[in-house]
PyMOL Python script that loads the backbone (N, CA, C, O; Angstrom):
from pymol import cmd

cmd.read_pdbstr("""\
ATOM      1  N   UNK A   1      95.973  46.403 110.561  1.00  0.00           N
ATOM      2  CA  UNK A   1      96.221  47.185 109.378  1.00  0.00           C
ATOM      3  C   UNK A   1      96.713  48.574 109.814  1.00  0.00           C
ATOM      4  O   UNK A   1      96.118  49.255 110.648  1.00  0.00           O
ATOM      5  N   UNK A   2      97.877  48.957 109.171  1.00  0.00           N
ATOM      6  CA  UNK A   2      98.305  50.496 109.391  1.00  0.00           C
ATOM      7  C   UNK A   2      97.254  51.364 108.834  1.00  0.00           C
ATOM      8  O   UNK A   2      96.498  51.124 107.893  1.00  0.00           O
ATOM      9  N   UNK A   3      97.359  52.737 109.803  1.00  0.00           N
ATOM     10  CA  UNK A   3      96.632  53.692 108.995  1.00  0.00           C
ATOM     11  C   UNK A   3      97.466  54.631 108.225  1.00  0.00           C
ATOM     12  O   UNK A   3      98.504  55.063 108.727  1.00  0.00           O
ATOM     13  N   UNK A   4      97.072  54.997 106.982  1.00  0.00           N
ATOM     14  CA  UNK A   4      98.085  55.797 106.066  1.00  0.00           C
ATOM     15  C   UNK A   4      97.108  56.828 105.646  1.00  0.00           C
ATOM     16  O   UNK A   4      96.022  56.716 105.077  1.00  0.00           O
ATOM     17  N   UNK A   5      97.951  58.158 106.190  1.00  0.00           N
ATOM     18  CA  UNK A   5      97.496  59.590 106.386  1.00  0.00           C
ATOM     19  C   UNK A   5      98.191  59.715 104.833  1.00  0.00           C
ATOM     20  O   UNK A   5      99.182  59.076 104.477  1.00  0.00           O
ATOM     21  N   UNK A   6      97.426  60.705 103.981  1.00  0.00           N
ATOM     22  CA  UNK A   6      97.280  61.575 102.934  1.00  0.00           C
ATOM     23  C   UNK A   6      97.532  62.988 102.795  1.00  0.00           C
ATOM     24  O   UNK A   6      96.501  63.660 102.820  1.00  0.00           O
ATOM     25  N   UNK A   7      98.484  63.558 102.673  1.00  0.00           N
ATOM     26  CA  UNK A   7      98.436  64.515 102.408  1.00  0.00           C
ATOM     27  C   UNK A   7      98.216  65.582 101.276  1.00  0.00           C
ATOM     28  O   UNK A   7      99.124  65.349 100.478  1.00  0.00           O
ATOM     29  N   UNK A   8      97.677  66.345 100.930  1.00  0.00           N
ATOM     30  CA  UNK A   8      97.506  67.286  99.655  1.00  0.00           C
ATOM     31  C   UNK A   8      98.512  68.247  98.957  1.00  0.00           C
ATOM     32  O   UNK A   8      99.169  68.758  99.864  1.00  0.00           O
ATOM     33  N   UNK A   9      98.720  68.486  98.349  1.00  0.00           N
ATOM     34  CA  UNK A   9      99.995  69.328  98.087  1.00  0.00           C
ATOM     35  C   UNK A   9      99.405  70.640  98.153  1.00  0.00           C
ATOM     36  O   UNK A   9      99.821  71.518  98.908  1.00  0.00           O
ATOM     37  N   UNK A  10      98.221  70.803  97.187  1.00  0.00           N
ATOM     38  CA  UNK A  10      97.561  72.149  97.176  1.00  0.00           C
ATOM     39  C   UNK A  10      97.599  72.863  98.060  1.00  0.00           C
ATOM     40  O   UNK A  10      97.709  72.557  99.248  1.00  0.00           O
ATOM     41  N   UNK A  11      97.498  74.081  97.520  1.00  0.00           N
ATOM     42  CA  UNK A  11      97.320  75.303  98.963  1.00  0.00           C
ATOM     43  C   UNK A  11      96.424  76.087  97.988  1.00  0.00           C
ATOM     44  O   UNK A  11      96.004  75.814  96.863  1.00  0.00           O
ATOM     45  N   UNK A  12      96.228  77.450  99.018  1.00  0.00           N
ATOM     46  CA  UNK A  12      95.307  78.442  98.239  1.00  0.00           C
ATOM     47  C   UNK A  12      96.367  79.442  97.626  1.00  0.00           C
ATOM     48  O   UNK A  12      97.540  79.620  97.956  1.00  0.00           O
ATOM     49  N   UNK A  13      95.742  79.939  96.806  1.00  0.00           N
ATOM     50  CA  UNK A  13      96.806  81.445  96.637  1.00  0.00           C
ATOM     51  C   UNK A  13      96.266  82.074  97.359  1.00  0.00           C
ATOM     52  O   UNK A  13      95.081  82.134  97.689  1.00  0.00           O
ATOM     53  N   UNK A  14      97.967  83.088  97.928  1.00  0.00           N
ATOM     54  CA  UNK A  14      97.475  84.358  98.731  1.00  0.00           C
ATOM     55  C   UNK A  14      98.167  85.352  98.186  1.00  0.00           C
ATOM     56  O   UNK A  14      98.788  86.164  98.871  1.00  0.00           O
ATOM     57  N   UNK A  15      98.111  85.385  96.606  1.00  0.00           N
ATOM     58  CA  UNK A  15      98.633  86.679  96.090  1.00  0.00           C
ATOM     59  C   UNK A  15      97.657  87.620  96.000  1.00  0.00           C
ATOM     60  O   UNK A  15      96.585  87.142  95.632  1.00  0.00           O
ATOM     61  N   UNK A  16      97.648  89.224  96.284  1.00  0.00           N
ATOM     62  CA  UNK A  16      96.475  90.025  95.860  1.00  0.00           C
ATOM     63  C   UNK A  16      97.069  90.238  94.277  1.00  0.00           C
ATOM     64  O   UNK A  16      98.114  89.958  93.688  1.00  0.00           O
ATOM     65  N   UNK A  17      95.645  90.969  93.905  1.00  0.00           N
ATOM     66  CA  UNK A  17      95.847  91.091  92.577  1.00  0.00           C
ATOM     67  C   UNK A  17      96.317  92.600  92.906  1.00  0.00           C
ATOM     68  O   UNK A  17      96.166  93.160  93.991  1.00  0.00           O
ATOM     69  N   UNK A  18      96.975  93.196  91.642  1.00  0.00           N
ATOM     70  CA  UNK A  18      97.524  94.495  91.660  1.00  0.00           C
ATOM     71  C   UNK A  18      97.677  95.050  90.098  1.00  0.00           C
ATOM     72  O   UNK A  18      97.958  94.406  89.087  1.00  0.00           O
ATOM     73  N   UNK A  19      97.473  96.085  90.209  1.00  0.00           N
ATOM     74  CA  UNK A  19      97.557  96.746  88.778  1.00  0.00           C
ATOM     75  C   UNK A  19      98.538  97.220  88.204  1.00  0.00           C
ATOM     76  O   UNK A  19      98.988  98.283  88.632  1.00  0.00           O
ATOM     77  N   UNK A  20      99.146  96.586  87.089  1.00  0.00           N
ATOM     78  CA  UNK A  20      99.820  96.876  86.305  1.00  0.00           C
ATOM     79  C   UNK A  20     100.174  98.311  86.080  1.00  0.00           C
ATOM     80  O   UNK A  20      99.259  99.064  85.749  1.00  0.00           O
ATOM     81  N   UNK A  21     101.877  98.980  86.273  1.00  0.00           N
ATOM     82  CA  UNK A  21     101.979 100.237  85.827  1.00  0.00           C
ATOM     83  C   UNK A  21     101.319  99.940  84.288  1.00  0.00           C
ATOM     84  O   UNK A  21     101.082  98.918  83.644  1.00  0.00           O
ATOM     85  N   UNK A  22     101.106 101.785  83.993  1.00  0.00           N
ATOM     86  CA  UNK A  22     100.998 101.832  82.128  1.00  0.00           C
ATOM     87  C   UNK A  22     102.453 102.232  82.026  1.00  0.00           C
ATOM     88  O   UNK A  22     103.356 102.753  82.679  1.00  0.00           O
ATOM     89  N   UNK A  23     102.156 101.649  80.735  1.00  0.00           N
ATOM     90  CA  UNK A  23     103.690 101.955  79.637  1.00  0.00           C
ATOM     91  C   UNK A  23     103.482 103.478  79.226  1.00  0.00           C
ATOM     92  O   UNK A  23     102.429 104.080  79.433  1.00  0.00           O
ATOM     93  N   UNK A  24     104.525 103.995  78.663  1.00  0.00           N
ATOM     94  CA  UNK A  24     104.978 105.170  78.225  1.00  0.00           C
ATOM     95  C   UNK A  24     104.329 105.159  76.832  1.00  0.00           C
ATOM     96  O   UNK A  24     104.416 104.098  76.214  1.00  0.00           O
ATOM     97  N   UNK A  25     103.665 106.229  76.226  1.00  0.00           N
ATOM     98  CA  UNK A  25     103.099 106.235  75.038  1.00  0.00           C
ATOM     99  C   UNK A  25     104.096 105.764  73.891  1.00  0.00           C
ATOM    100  O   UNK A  25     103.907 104.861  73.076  1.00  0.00           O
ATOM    101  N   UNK A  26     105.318 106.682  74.039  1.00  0.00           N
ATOM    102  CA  UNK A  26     106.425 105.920  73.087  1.00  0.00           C
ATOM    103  C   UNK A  26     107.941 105.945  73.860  1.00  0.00           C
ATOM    104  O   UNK A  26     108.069 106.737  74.794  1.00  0.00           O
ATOM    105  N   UNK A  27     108.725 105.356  73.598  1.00  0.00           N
ATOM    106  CA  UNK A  27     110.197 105.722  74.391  1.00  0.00           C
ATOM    107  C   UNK A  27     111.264 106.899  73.963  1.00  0.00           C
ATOM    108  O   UNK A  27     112.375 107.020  74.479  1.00  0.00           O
ATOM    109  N   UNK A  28     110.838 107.577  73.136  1.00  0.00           N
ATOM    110  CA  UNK A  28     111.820 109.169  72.727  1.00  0.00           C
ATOM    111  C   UNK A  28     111.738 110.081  74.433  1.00  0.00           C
ATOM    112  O   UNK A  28     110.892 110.539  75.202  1.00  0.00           O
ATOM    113  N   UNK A  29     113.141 109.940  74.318  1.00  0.00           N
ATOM    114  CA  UNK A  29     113.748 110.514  75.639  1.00  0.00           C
ATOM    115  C   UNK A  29     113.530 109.473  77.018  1.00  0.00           C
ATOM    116  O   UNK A  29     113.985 109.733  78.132  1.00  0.00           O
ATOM    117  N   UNK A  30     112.921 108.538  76.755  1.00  0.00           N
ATOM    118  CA  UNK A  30     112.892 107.796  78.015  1.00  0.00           C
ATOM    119  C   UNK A  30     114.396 106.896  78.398  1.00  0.00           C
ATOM    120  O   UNK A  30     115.292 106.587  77.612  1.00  0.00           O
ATOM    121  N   UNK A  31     114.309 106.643  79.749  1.00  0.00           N
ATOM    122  CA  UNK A  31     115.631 105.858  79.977  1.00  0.00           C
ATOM    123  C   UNK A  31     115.031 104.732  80.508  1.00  0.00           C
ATOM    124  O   UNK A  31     114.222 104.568  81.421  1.00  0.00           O
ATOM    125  N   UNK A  32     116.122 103.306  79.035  1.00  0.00           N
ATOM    126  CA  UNK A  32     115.234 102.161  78.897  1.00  0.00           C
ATOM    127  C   UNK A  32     116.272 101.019  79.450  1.00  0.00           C
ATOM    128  O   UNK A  32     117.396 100.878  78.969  1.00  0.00           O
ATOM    129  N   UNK A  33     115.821 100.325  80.381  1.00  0.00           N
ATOM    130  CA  UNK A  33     116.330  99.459  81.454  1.00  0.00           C
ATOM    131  C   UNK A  33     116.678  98.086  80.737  1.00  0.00           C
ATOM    132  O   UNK A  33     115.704  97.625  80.143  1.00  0.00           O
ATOM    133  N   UNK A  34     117.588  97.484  80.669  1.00  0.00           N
ATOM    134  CA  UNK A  34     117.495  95.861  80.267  1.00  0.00           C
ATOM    135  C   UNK A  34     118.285  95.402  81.291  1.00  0.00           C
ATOM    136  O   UNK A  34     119.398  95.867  81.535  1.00  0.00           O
ATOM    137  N   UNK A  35     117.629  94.282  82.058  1.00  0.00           N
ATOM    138  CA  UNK A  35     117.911  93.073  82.716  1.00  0.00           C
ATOM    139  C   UNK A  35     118.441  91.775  82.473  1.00  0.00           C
ATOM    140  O   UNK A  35     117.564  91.092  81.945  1.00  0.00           O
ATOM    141  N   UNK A  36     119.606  91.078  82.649  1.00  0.00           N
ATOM    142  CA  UNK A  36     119.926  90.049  82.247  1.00  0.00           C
ATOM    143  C   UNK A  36     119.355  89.499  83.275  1.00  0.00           C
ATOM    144  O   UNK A  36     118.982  90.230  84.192  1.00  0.00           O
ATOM    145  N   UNK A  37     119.184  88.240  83.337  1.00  0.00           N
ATOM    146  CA  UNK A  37     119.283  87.276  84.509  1.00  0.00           C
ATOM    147  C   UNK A  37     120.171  86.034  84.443  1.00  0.00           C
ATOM    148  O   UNK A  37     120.258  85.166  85.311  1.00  0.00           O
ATOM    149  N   UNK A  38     120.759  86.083  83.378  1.00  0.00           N
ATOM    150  CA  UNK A  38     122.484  85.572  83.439  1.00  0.00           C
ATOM    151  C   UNK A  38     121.924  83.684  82.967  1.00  0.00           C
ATOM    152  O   UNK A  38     122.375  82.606  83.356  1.00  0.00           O
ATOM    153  N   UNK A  39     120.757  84.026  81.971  1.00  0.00           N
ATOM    154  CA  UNK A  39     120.386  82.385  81.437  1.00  0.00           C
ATOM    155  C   UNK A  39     121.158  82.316  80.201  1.00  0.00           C
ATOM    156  O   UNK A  39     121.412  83.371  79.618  1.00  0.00           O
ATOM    157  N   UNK A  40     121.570  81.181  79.723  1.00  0.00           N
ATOM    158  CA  UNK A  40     121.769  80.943  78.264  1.00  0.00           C
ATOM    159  C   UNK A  40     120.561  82.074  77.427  1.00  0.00           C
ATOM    160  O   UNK A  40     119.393  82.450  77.526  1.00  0.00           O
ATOM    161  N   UNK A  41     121.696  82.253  76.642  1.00  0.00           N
ATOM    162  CA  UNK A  41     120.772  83.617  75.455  1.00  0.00           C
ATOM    163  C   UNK A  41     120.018  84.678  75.899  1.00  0.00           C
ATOM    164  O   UNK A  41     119.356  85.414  75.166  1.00  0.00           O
ATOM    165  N   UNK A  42     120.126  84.771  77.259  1.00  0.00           N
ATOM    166  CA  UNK A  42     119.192  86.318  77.928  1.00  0.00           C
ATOM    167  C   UNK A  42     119.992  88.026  76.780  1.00  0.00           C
ATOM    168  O   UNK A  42     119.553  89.000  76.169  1.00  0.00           O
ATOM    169  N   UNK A  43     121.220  87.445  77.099  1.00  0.00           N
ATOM    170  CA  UNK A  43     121.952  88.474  76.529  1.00  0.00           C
ATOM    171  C   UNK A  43     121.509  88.790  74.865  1.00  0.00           C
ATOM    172  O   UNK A  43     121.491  89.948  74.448  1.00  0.00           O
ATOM    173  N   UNK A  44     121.162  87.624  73.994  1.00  0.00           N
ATOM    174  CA  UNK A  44     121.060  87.601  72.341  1.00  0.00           C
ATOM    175  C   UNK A  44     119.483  88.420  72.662  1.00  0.00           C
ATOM    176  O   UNK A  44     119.235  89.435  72.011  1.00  0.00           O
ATOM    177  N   UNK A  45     118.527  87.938  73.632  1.00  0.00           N
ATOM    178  CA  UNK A  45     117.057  88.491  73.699  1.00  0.00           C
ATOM    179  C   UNK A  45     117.143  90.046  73.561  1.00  0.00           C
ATOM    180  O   UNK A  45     116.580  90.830  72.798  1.00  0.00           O
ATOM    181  N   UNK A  46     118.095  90.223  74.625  1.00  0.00           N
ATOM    182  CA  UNK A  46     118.059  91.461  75.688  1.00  0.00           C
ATOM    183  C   UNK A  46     119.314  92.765  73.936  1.00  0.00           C
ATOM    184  O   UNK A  46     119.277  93.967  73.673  1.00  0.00           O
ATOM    185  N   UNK A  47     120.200  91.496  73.254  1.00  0.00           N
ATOM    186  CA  UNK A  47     120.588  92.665  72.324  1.00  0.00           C
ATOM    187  C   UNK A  47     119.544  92.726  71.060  1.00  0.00           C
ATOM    188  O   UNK A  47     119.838  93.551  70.195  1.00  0.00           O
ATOM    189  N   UNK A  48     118.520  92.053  70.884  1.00  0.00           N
ATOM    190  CA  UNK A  48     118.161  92.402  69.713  1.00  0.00           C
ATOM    191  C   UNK A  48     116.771  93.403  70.489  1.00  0.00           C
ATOM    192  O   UNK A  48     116.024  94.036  69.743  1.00  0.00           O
ATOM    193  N   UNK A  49     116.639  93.423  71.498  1.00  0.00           N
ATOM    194  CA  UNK A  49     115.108  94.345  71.748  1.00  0.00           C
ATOM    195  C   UNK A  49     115.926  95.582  71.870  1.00  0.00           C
ATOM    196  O   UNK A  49     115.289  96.617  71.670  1.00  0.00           O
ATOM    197  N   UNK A  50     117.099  95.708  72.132  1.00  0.00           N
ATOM    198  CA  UNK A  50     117.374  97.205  72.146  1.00  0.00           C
ATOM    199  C   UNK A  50     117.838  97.526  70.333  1.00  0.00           C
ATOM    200  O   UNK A  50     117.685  98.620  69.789  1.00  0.00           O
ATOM    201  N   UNK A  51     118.072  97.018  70.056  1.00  0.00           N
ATOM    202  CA  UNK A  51     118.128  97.213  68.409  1.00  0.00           C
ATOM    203  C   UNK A  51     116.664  97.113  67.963  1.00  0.00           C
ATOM    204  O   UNK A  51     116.555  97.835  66.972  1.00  0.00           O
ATOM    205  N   UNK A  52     115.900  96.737  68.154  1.00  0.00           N
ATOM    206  CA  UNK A  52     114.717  97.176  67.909  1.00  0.00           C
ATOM    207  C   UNK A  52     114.419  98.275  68.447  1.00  0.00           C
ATOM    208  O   UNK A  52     114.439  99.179  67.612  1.00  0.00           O
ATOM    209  N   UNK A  53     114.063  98.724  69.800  1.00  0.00           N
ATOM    210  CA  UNK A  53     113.600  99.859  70.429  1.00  0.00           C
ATOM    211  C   UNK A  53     114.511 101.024  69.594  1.00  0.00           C
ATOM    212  O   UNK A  53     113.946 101.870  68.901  1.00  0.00           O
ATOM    213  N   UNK A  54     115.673 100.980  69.709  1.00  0.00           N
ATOM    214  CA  UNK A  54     117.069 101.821  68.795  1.00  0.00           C
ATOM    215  C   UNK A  54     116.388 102.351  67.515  1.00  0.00           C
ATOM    216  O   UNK A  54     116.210 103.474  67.044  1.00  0.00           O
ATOM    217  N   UNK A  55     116.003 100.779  67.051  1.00  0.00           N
ATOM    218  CA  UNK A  55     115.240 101.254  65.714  1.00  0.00           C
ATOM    219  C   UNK A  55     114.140 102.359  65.248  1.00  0.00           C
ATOM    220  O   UNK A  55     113.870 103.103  64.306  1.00  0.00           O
ATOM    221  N   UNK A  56     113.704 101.985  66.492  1.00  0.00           N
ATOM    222  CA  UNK A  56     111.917 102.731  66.483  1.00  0.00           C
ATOM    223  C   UNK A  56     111.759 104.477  66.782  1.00  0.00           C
ATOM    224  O   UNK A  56     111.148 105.408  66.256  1.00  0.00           O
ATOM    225  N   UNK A  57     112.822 104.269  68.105  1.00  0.00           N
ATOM    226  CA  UNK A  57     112.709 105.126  69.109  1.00  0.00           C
ATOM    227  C   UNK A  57     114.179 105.782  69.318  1.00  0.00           C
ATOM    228  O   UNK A  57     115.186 105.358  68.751  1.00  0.00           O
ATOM    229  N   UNK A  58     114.147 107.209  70.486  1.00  0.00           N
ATOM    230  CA  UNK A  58     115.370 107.633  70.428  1.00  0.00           C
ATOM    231  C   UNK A  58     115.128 107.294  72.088  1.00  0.00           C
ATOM    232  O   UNK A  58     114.033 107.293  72.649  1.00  0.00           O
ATOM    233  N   UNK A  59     115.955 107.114  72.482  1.00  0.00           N
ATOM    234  CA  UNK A  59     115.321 106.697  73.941  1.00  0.00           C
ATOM    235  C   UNK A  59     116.695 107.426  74.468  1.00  0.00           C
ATOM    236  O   UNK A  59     117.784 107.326  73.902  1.00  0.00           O
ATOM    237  N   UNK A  60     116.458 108.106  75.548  1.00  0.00           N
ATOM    238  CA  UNK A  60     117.381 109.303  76.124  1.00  0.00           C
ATOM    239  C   UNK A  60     118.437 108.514  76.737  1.00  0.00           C
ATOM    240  O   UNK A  60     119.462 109.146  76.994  1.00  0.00           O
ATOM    241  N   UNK A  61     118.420 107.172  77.055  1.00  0.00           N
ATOM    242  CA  UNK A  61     119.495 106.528  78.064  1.00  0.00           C
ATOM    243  C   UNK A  61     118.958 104.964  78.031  1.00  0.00           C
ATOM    244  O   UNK A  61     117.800 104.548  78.025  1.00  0.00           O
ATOM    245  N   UNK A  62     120.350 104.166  78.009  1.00  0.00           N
ATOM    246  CA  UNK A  62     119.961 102.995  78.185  1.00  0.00           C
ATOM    247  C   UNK A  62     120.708 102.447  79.225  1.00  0.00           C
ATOM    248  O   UNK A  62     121.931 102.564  79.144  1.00  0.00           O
ATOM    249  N   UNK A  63     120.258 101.909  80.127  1.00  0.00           N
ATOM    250  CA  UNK A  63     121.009 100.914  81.371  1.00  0.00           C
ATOM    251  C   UNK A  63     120.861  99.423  81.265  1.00  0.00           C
ATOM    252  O   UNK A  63     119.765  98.865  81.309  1.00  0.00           O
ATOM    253  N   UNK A  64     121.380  99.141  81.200  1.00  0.00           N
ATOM    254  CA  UNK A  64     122.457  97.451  81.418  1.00  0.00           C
ATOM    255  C   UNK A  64     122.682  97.410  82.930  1.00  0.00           C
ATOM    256  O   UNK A  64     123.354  98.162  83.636  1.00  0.00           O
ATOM    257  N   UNK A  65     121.717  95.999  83.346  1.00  0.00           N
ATOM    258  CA  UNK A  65     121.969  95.474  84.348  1.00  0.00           C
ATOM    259  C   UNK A  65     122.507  93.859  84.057  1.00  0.00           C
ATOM    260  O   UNK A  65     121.888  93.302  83.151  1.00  0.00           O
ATOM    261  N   UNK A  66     123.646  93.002  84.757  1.00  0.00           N
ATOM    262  CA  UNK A  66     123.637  92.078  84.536  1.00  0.00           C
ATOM    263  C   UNK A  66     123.467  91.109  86.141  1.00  0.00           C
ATOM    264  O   UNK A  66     124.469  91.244  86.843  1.00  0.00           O
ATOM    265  N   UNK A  67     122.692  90.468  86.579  1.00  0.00           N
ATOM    266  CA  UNK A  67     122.603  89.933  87.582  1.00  0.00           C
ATOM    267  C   UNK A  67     123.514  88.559  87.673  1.00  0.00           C
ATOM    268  O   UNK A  67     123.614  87.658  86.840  1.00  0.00           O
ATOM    269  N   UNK A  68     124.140  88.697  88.950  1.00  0.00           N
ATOM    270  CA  UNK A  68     125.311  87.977  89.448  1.00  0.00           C
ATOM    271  C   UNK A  68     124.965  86.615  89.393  1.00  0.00           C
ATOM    272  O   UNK A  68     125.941  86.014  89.842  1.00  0.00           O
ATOM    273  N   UNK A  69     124.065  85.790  89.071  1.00  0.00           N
ATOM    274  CA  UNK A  69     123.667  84.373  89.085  1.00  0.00           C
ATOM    275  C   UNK A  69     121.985  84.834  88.478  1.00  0.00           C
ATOM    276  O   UNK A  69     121.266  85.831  88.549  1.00  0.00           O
ATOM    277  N   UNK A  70     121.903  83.428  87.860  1.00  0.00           N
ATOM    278  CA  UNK A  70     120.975  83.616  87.777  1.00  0.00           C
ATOM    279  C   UNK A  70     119.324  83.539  88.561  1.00  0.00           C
ATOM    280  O   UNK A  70     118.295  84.125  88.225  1.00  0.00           O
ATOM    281  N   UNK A  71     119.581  82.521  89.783  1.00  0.00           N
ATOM    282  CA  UNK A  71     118.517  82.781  90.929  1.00  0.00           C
ATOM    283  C   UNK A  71     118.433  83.853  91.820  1.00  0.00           C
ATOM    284  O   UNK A  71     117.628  83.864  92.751  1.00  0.00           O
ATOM    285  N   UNK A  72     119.278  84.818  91.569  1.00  0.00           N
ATOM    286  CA  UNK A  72     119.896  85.656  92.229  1.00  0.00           C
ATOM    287  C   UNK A  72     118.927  86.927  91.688  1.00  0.00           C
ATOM    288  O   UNK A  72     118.467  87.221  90.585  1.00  0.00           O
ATOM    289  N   UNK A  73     118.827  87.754  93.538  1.00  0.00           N
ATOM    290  CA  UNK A  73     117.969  88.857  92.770  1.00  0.00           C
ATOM    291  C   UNK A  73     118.956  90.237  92.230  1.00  0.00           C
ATOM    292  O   UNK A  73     120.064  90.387  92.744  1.00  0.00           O
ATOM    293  N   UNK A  74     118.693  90.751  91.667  1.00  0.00           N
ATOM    294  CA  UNK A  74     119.683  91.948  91.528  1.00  0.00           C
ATOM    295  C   UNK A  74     120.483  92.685  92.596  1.00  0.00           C
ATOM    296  O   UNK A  74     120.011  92.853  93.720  1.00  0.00           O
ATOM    297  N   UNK A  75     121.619  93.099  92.273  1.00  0.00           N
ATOM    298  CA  UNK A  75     122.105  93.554  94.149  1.00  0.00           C
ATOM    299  C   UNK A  75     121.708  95.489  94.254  1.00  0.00           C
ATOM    300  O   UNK A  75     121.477  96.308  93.365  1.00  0.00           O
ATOM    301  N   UNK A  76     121.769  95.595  95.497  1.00  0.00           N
ATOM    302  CA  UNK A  76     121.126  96.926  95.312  1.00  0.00           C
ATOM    303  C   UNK A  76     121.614  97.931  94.406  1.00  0.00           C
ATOM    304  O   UNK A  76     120.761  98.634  93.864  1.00  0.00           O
ATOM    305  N   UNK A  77     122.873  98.139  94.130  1.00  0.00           N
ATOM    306  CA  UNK A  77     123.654  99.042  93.389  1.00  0.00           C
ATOM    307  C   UNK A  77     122.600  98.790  91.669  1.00  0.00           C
ATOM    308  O   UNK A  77     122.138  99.782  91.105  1.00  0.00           O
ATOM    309  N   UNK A  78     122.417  97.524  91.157  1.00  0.00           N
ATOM    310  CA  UNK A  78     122.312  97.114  89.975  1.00  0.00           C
ATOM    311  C   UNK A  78     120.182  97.592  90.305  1.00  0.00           C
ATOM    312  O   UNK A  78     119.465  97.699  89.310  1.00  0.00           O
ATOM    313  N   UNK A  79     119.700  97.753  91.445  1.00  0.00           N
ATOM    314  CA  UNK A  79     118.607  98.154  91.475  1.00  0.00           C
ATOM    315  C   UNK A  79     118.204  99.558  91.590  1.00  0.00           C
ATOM    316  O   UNK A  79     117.267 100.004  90.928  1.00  0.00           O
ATOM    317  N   UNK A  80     118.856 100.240  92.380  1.00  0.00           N
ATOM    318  CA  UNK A  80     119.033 101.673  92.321  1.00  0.00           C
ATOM    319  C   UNK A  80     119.329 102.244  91.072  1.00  0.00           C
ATOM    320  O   UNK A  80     118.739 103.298  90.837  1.00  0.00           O
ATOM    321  N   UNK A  81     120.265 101.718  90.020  1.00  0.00           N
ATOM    322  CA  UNK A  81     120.438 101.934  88.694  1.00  0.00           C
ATOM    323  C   UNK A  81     119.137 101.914  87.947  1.00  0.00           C
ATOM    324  O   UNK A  81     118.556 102.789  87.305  1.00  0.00           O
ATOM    325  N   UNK A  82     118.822 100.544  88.241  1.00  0.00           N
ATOM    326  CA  UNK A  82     117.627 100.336  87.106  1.00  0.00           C
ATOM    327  C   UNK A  82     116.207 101.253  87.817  1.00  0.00           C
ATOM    328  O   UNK A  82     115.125 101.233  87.231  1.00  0.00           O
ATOM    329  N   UNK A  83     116.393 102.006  89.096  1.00  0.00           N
ATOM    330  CA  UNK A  83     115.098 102.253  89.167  1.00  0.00           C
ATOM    331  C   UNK A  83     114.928 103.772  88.800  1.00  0.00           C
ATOM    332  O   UNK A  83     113.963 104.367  89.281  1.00  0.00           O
ATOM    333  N   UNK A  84     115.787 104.422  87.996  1.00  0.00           N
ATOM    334  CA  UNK A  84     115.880 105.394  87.162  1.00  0.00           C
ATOM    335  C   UNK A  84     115.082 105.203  86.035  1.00  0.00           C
ATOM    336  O   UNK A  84     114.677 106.191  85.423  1.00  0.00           O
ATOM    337  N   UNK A  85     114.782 104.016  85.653  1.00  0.00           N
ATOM    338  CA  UNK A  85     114.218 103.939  83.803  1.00  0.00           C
ATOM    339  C   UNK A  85     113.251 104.222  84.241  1.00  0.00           C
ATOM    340  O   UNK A  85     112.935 104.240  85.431  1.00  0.00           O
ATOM    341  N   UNK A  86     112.380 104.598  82.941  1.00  0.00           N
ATOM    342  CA  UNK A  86     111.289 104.325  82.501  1.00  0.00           C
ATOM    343  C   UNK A  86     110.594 102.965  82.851  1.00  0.00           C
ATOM    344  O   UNK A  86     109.755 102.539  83.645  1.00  0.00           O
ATOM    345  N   UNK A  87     111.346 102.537  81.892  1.00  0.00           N
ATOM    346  CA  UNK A  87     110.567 100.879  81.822  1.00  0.00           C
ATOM    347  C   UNK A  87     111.971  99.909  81.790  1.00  0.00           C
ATOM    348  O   UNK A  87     112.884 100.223  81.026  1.00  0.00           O
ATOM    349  N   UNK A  88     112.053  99.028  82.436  1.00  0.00           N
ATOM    350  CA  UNK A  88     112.875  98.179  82.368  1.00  0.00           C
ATOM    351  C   UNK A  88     112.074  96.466  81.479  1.00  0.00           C
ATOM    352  O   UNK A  88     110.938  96.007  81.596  1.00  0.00           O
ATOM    353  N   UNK A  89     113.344  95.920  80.608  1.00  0.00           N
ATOM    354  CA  UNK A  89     113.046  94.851  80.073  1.00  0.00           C
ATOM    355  C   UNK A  89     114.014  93.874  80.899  1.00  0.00           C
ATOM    356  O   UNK A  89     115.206  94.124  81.079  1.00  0.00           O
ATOM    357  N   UNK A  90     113.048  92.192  81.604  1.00  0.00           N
ATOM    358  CA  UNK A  90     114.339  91.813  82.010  1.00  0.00           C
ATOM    359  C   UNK A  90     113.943  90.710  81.212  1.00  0.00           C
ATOM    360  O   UNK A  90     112.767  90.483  80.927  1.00  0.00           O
ATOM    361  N   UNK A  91     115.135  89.858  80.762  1.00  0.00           N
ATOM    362  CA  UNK A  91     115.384  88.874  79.352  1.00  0.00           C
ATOM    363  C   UNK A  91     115.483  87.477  80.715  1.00  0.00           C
ATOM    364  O   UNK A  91     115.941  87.710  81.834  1.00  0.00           O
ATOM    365  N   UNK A  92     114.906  85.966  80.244  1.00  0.00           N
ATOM    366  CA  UNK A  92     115.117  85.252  80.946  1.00  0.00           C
ATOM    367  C   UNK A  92     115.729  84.233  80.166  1.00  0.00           C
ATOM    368  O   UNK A  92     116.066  83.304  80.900  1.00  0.00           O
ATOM    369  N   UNK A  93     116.023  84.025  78.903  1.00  0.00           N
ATOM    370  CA  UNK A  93     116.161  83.368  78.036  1.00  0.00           C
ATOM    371  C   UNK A  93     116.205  82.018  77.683  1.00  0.00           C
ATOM    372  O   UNK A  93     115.097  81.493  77.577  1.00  0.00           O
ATOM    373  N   UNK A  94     117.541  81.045  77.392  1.00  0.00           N
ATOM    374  CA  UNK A  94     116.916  79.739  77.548  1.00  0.00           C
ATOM    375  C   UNK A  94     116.388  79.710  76.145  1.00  0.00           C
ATOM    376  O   UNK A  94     115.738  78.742  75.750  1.00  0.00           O
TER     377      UNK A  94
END
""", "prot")
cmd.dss("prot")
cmd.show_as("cartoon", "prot")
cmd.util.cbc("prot")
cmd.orient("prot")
């Protein structure tokens, strides 16, 4: 009789936990980041939260990033941009 080894898929996590920045009390004068990641409808997500925020808020600057694929991480130029905001939103859509 053969012997037939088993393997597990599981592993452990080895993420640490880490604390969340805080958000900005409100966005008047802040500069507010949106991220595409280049999915079906990221863009429809990513235009109606700034028409909302628009709505609410006066927010001093808005940056538009659109990432070159979507597995793709942002390229540095499109990160150096966004690391001016405040708060960045990135849309994954779908």
């Amino acid at each position: 009789m053969a012997l037939v080894e088993i393997f597990s898929p599981r592993a452990e996590s080895r993420v640490a936990a880490r604390e969340l920045t805080s958000l900005p009390a409100d966005l008047n004068g802040k500069v507010v980041g949106f991220l595409n990641n280049d999915k079906p409808n990221a863009d429809i997500l990513l235009d109606a939260a700034e028409q909302a925020i628009i709505g609410s808020f006066r927010p001093g600057e808005i940056v538009r990033a659109w990432k070159p694929k979507t597995g793709a991480a942002p390229t540095p130029a499109q990160m150096a941009d966004l690391s001016r905001c405040d708060l960045v939103i990135n849309a994954l859509g779908d």
